[in-house]
C-alpha positions in Angstrom: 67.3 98.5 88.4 67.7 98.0 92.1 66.9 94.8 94.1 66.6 97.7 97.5 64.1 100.1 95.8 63.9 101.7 99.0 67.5 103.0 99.4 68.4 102.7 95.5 68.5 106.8 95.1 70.5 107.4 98.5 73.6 108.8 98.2 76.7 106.4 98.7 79.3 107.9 101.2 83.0 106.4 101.0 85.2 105.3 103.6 87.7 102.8 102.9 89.1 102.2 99.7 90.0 98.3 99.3 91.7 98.1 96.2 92.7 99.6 93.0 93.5 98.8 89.6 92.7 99.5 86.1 89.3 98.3 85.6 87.9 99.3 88.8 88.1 100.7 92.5 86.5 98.8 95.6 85.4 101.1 98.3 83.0 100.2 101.3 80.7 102.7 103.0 77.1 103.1 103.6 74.0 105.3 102.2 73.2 108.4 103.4 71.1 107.9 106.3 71.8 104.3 106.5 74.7 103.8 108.3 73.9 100.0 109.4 73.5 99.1 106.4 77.2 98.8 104.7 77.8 99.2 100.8 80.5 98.6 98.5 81.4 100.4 95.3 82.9 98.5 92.6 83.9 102.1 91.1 84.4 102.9 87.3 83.7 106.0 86.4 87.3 107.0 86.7 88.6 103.8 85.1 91.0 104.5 81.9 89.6 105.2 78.6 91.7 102.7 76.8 90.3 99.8 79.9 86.6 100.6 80.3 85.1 98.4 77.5 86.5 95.3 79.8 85.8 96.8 82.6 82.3 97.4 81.8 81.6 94.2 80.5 82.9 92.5 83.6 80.6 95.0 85.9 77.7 94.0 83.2 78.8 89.9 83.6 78.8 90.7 87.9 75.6 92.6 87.7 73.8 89.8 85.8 74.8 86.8 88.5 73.9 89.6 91.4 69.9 89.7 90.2 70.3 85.9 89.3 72.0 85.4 93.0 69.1 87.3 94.8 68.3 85.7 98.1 70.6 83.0 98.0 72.1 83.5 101.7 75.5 83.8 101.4 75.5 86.0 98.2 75.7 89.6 98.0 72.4 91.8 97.4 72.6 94.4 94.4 71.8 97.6 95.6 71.9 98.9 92.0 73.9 100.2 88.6 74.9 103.8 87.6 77.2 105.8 85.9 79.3 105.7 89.2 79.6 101.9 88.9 78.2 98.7 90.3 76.9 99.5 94.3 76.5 95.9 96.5 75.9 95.1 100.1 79.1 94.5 101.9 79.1 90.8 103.6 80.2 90.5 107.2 82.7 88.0 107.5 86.6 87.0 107.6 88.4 85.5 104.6 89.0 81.8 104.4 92.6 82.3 104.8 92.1 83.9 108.2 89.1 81.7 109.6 91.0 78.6 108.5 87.7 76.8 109.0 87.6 73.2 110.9 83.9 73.2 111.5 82.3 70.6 109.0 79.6 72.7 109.3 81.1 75.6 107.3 81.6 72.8 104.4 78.2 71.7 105.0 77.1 75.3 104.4 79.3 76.1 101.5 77.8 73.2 99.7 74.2 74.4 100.1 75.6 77.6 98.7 76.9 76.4 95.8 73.5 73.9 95.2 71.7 76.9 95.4 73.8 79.2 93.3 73.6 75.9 90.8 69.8 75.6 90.8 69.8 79.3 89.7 72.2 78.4 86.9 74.6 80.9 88.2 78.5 79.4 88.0 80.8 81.8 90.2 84.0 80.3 88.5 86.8 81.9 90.7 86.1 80.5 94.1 89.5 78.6 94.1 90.7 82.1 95.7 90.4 81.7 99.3 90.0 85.3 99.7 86.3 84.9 97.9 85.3 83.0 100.2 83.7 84.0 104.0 82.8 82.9 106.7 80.4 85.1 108.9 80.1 86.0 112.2 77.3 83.2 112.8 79.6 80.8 110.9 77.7 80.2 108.1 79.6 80.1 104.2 79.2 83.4 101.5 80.9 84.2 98.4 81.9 87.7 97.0 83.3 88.8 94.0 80.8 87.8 91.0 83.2 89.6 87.9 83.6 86.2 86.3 80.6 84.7 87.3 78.6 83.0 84.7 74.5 83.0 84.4 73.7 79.9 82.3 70.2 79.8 79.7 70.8 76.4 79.6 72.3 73.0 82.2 74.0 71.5 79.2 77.6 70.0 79.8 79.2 73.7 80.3 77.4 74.6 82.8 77.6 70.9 84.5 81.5 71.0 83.7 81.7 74.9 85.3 79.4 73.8 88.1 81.6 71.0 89.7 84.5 72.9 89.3 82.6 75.5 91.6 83.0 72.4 94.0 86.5 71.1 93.5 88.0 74.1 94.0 85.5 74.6 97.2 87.1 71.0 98.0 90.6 72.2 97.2 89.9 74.7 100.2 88.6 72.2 102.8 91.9 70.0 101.6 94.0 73.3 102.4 92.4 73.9 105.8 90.6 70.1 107.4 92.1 68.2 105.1 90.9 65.2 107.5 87.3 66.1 106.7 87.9 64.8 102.9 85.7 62.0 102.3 87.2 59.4 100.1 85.0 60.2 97.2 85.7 64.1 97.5 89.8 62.9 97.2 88.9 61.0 94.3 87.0 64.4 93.1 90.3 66.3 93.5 92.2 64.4 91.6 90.0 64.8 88.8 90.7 68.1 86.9 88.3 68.3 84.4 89.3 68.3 80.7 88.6 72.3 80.0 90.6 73.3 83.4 93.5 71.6 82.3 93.6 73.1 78.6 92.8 76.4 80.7 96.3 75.8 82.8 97.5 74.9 79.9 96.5 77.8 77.5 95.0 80.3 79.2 96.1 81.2 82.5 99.2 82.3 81.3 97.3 85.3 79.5 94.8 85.5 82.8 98.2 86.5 84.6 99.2 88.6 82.5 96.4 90.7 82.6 95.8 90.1 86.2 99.3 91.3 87.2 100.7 93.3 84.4 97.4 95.3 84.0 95.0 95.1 87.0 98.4 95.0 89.5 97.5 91.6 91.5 100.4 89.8 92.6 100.7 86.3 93.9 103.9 87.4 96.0 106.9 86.6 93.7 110.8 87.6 94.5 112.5 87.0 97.6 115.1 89.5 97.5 115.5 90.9 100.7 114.8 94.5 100.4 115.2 95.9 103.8 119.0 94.5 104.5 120.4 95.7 101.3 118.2 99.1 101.6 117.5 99.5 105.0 120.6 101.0 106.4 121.6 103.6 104.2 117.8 104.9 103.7 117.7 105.3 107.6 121.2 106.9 108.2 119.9 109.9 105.0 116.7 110.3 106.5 117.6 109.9 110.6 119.8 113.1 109.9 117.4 115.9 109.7 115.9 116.7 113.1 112.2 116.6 111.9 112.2 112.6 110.9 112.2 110.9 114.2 111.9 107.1 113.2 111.1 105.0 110.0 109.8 101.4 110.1 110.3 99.4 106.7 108.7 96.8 105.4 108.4 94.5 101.7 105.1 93.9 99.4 104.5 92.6 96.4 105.3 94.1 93.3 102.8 92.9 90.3 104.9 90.9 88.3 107.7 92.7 89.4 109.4 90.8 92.8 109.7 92.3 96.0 108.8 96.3 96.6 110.0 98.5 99.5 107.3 100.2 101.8 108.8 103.3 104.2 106.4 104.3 107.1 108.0 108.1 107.8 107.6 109.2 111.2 107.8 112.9 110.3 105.6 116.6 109.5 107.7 117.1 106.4 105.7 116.2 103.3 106.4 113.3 100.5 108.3 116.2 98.9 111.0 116.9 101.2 111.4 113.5 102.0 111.9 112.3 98.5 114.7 115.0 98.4 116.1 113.5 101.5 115.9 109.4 100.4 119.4 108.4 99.0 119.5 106.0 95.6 117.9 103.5 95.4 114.6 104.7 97.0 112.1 102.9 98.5 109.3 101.9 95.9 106.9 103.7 98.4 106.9 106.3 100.6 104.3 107.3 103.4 104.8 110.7 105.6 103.0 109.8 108.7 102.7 112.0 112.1 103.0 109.1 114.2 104.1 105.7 114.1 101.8 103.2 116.1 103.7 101.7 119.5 103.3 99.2 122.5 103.1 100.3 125.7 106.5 100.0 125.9 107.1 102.3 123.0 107.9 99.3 120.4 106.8 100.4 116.7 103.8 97.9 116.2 105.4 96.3 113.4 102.5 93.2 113.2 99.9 96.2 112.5 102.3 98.4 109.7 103.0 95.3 108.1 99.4 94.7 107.2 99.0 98.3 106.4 101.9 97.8 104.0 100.4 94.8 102.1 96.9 96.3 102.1 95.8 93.0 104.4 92.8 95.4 105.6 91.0 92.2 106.6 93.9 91.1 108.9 94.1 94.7 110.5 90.6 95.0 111.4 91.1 91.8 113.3 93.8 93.0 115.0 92.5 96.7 116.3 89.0 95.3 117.0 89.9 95.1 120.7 92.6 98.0 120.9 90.8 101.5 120.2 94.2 103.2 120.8 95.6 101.5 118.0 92.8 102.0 115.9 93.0 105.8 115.7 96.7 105.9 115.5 96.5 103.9 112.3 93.3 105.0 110.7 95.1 108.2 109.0 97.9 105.9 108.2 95.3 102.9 106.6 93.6 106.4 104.8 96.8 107.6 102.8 98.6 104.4 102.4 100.3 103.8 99.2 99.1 100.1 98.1 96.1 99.3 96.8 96.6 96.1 95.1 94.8 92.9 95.7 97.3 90.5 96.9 99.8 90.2 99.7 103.4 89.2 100.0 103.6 85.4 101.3 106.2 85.1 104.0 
């Protein structure tokens, strides 16, 4: 079933994939002959046999608070369900960690969202990731990612528990980013972990990271080794010697569960191949050919931009090439074959 009957049988044509991991891919796009109207796939048709019962029942759990979410501004539409995977409209907007919002109207809005999302007895129970959260280009609140959203039959004390959780962890954001429009009763809400959150701390998050970083390859940015002093110098005397590498930028991300990775940006036109033969023990954990390294007018790699590229921080990129079209199109067949796809970035 499709809440957009009238583009529900178009076909979807990729163009970015987001992330990756073993219960789905997220790639944006738009419908054939609808290219102002962007898409998202949440992708599972090539998921794992041994992972597509969970990740099935958590397209089945997004799917049911997408039709319950239906015209709730702020929410994303359903376009519709297939073989293929789950297909939604893509929200305009910059993640709360970017926008960093001061505005009490954005807090003002946010509440109306959840109220809204509450009256439909819809509980979106992982909104204490600022990266679920938005804030559009008319500054106005909306939440994406619905996979552990919950569609309630009934507003008994679950639901009422789940429900103001939805809003202290939308409080724990206004605390991270205008902590000085806290009221004193939404302080006193703050404190106040409710009695299943804490058992969940207590219990169950330790599984919910294992799965989230062992299995679906989030990371939250652990290790601090420092990667590119200890490997940095004998990885760019091996490679600097043959006459078709002409520079190599280097940068870390995180590892799931694993510390600190090392990403190698390969200013070359020999292929992964040859390189690999090239790269000295130990090698970097990634390794990206490229034709052309992005540069300042003055010829300075553009390390702000690679670093972003590096950490899959698509949403900081896009931010930073919206008023440079030169840098745009050197990175875009860099941002098209880069090597990580996982969900989280390496905190500096």
């Amino acid at each position: 079933m499709s809440t957009r009957p009238d583009i529900a049988i178009k076909a979807f044509v990729p163009e970015t994939v987001h992330k990756r991991d073993i219960f789905s891919e997220t790639i944006s796009g738009h419908l054939e002959g609808v290219s102002d109207f962007p898409v998202v796939l949440r992708k599972l048709d090539t998921v794992p046999i041994y992972a597509r019962a969970i990740a099935w029942a958590l397209a089945r759990r997004e799917t049911r608070a997408l039709r319950a979410v239906t015209g709730i501004e702020g929410c994303p539409l359903l376009i519709r369900v297939d073989r293929s995977g789950l297909l939604r409209s893509w929200t305009q907007g910059t993640p709360l960690q970017l926008a960093k919002p001061s505005d009490p109207a954005w807090y003002r809005d946010a509440k109306r969202l959840l109220r809204q999302m509450r009256r439909a007895g819809v509980t979106h129970n992982d909104i204490a990731k600022p990266q679920n959260w938005l804030m559009t280009p008319a500054g106005r609140a909306a939440v994406i990612d619905f996979q552990l959203a919950t569609v309630h039959r009934r507003r008994g004390k679950l639901f009422r528990i789940m429900a103001r959780e939805d809003l202290r962890h939308l409080l724990k954001q206004k605390r991270a980013y205008a902590p000085d429009l806290l009221t004193p009763s939404e302080s006193r809400m703050l404190a106040q972990k409710a009695l299943p959150a804490q058992i969940w701390m207590a219990t169950g998050k330790r599984l919910y990271n294992f799965i989230t970083r062992r299995l679906m390859n989030w990371s939250d940015g652990e290790g601090t080794e420092d990667r590119i002093e200890r490997d940095g110098p004998g990885l760019r005397a091996a490679l600097l010697k043959h006459p078709n590498v002409t520079d190599i930028a280097l940068y870390t991300y995180a590892r799931p569960a694993k510390g600190v990775g090392l990403y190698a940006f390969v200013e070359t036109d020999l292929d992964a191949g040859r390189i690999s033969a090239l790269t000295p023990d130990p090698a970097p954990d990634l390794m990206q050919p490229v034709a052309r390294l992005p540069r300042d007018a003055a010829g300075a790699i553009r390390h702000d931009a690679l670093q972003l590229v590096a950490t899959n921080r698509l949403d900081e990129l896009t931010g930073l090439t919206a008023t440079d079209p030169e840098l745009e199109r050197v990175l875009k067949p860099i941002v098209a074959d880069r090597l990580n796809l996982t969900d989280r970035v390496l905190r500096s």
